[in-house]
C-alpha positions, 0 to 999 in steps of 0.5 A: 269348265275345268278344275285347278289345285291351289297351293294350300290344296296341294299341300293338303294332298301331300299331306293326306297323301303320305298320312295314308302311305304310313297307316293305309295305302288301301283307304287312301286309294280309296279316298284319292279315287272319291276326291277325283270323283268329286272334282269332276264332278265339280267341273260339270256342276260347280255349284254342287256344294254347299255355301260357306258363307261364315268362312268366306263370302266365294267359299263352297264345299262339297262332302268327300267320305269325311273330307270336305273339298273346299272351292271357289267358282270363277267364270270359267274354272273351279279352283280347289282351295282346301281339302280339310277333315270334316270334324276339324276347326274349319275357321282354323283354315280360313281365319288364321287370326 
C-alpha cells in the first residue's frame, strides 16, 4: 500500500513548511521527519488512527507531535487529506459552513 497527498495536504505542508522556515528550522526538521514516520507507517498499518466519525464517516487521524494527520483508507492507497494542529477548530477543516 502506498500513500498520496492531496491538494489541501499539500497546502498544509507548505504552509507548515514555511511556518517553520521563519520561527524554527530545527523543530520543523523534526516535525517533517515525524510526519514521514507517520505516513509510513500508515502505508503498513492503515487503520492505526483513530475514527473521526463526527467529521466525516471515511475520515481517520493519527496524532503526530501536536498534529494530526488526517486520512482516508481506499482499497489500495491511503490518501492524506489534512495535517491540522490538534488544538485547532477541527470542524473548520471539514464543515466549512
Amino acid at each position: 500500500m502506498n500513500f498520496i497527498l492531496a491538494p489541501s495536504a499539500t497546502r498544509d505542508l507548505d504552509q507548515l513548511s514555511e511556518y517553520y522556515f521563519n520561527t524554527n528550522v530545527e523543530a520543523g526538521e523534526k516535525l517533517f521527519t515525524l510526519l514521514n514516520q507517520r505516513f509510513e507507517q500508515l502505508t503498513k498499518f492503515p487503520h492505526l488512527g483513530k475514527p473521526y466519525p463526527h467529521l466525516d464517516p471515511s475520515i481517520r487521524g493519527l496524532i503526530a507531535g501536536k498534529h494530526i494527520i488526517f486520512y482516508r483508507v481506499t482499497q489500495d492507497q491511503v490518501e492524506i487529506v489534512r495535517i491540522v494542529q490538534g488544538q485547532q477548530d477541527l470542524n473548520k477543516f471539514f464543515n466549512p459552513n
